[in-house]
N, C-alpha and C positions, 0 to 999 in steps of 0.2 A: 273780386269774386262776389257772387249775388249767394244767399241763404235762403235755406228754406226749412221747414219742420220736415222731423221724419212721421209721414202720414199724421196721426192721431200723436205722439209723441211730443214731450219738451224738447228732446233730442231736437238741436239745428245741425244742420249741413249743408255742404256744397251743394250745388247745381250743377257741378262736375263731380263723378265720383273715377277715383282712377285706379283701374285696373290692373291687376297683377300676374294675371297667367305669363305672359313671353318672359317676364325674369326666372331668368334660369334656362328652359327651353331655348329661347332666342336671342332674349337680353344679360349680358355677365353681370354680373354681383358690382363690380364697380357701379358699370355705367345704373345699371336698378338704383343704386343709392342717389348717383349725380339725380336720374328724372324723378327721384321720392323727393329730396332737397327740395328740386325746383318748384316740383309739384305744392308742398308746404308754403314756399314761399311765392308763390301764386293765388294762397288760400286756397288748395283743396284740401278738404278736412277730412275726406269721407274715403279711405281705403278699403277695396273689397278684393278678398283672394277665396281660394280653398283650399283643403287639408291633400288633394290631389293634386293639385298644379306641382308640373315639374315631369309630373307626366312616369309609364313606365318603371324603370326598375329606380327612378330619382324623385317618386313623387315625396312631396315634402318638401322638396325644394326652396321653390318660391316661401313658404312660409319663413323655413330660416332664413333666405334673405333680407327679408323684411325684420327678423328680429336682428339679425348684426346690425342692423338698419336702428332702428332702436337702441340699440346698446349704445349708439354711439352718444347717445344722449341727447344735451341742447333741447328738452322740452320737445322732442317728438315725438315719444308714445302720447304725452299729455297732451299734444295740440290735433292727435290723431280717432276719432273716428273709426273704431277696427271695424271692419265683417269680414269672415271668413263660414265657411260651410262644414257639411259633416252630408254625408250618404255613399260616396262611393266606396269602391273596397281600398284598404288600405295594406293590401297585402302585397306581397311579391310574389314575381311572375312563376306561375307551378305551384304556389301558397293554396289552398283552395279552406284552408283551416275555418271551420264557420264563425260570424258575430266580429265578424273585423270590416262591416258593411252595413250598409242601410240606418233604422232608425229605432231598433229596440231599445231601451235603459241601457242596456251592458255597452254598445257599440258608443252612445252617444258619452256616455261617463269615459269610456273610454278615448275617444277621440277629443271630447276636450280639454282632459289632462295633454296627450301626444305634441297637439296645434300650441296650447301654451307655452311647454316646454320649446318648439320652436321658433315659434315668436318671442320668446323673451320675455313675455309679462306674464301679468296674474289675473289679466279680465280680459274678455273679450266683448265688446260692445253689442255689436249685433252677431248672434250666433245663426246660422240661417240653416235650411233643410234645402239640400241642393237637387232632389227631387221628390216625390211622391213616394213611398213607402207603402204600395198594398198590400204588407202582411203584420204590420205594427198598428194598432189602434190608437187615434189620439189621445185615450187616455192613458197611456201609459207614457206615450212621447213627453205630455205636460208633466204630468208626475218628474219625471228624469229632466227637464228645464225648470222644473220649479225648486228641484236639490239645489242646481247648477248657479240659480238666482239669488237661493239664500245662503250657498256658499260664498257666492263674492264672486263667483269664474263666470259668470256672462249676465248683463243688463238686462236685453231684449232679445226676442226671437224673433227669424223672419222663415222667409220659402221663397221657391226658385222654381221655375218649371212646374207651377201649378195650376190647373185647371179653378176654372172660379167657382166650382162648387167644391173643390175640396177648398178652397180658401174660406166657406161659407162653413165647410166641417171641421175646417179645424178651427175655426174665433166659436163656433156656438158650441164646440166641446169645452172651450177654455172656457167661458162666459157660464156653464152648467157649473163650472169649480171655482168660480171668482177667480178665473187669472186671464191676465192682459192679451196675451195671445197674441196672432201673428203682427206684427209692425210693418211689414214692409212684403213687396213680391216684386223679385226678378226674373223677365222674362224679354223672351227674342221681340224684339219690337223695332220696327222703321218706317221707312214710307214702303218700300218694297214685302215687306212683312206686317199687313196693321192686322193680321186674327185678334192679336189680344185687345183692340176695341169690342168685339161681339160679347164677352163675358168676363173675361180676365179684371179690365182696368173697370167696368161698371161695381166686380163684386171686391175689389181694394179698396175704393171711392164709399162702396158703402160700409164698410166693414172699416175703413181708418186706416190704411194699408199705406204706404207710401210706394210709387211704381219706379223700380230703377231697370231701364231697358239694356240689354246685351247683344252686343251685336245693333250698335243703332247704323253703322252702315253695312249692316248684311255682310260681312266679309270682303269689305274696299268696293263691292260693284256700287257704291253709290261714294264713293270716293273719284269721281273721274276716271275711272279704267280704261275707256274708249279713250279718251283724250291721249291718257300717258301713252299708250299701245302707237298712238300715230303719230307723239312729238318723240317717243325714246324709245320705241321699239317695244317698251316691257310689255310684255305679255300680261294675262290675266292669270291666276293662278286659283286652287282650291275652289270656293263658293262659288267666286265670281268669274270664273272659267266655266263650271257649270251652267252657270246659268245664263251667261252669254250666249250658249251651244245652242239655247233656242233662237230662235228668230224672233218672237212675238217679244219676249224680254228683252232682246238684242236694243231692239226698235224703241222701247220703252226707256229705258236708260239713256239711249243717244236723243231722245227728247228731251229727257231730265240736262243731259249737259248743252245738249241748245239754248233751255231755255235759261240758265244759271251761267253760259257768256253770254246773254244776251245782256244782261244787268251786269256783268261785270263779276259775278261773285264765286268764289272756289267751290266744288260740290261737296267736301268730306266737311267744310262749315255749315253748312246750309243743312247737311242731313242732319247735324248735330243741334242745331238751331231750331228750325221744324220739331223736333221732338222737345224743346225747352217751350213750346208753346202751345203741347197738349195736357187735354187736363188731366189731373190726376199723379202726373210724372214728378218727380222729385229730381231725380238728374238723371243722364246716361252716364253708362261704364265704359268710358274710353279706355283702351289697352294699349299705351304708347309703346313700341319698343324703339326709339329714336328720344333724340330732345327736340326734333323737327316735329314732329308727330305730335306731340302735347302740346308745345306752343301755338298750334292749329288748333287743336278744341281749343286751348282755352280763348284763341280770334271767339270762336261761335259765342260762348256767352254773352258777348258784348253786342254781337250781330242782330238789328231786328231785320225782321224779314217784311218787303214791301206786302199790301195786300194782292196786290197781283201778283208776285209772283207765288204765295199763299195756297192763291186760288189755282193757279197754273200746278202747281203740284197736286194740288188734290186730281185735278184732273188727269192729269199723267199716270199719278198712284192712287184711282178710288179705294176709300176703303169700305171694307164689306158691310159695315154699317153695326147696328146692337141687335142684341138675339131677342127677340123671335124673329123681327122684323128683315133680316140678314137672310133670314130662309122661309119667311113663312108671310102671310098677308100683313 
């Protein structure tokens, strides 16, 4: 496994960061621990969940997974790397109770005691804001991270689903109060999805931010979909069903897998690779729910990608380029 700093950080980490939404939802509690194991002993260091995965009347889930997962000992919370999130509501379904959601003092005090408690430890690495919050002011969010810091229950803060200028307001509010502010920003990012080239990854880069992308093959369509659909029948499903159903994207993907047999190479590596060699990225968030599945990212890290075929993607997937110039002279 290859390391890298988190953004501006001492923190190292994987170049894979492995995901945790399908445990529970899709993956059982067993098998989650067999690909957490593997995962470890693969060297990925860097696990990312949220306090909602699990989904429904079971959110929570996944979190306690991961902490039986730890319980079990063997130096795994210590050789682990946690983030986990805080924004969505945490209530049950018909629950409408206020302050069990978003990003004020009370919710966030709140939900970092709950996530602990199901994880099993007493710190949380990277604590992250899983999105925007327009009715809490950053000063009040640092305030409620800075108890959080000097109690002991989380290192660093990051965000999820942020526009680059709130990334620009939330580090220059911290920087008004001498505090370190955000670490890290996770966002939708692939070849099929580059917006967050126009602002996103410019204001991480400047700001010290480390970029972990979700979703880096868009929902399997850059996984070979076309391919499987014609050697096994399977169909597309969710994103990548969607967005098959146009033509113009249909056409665009069956280029992408032309051009990746034509080199010989699998696509769900390639898309995972491509993204290990833009700048600013610190790794993607693969989401195995399989021991097939992981074994696959973890081929990409190893994978360089020739310059033609590089350039052939770009071509395939331009991206929209940096802001102004993406829309303006």
């Amino acid at each position: 496994m290859k390391y890298t700093q988190l953004g501006r950080t001492g923190l190292k980490v994987s170049r894979l960061v492995l995901g945790t939404m399908n445990f529970g939802p899709q993956t059982g509690e067993p098998e989650s621990h067999s690909i957490m194991d593997s995962a470890l002993d693969a060297g990925i260091n860097y696990f990312d969940t949220a306090n909602v995965y699990g989904w429904g009347e079971n959110k929570g889930r996944t979190e306690e997974i991961i902490g039986t997962w730890f319980a079990q000992g063997g130096d795994r919370r210590e050789k682990t790397v946690l983030a986990t999130k805080v924004y969505g509501s945490m209530s049950r379904e018909g629950d409408t109770w206020p302050n069990y959601d978003r990003l004020s003092a009370l919710n966030i005090r709140r939900a970092v005691d709950a996530s602990l408690k199901r994880l099993q430890t007493d710190y949380i690495d990277v604590y992250q804001f899983h999105h925007v919050d327009r009715l809490t002011p950053f000063e009040e969010i640092w305030q409620a991270v800075e108890v959080l810091v000097q109690q002991g229950k989380i290192l660093y803060a990051g965000s999820s689903n942020f526009p680059g200028w709130k990334i620009a307001q939330a580090n220059e509010t911290a920087a008004r109060h001498g505090r370190l502010g955000l670490v890290s920003e996770q966002c939708i990012y692939n070849l099929a999805e580059r917006r967050a080239e126009m602002e996103v990854i410019p204001a991480a880069q400047e700001y010290g931010l480390g970029v972990i992308p979700w979703s880096p093959l868009h929902g399997g369509l850059l996984g070979g979909v076309i391919k499987k659909e014609v050697e096994g029948g399977r169909r597309a499903s969710g994103r990548s069903a969607d967005a098959l159903a146009n033509t113009a994207v249909r056409a665009q993907v069956q280029a992408y897998e032309d051009l990746l047999d034509k080199h010989g190479l699998e696509p769900g590596e390639v898309g995972l690779a491509w993204l290990l060699t833009r700048p600013g990225v610190t790794g993607p968030i693969v989401g195995p729910r399989t021991q097939e599945q992981l074994d696959s990212a973890l081929r990409a890290v190893e994978l360089e990608l020739p310059q033609e075929v590089l350039a052939g993607l770009d071509e395939i997937f331009p991206g929209p380029g940096t802001s102004p110039e993406a829309f303006a002279w």
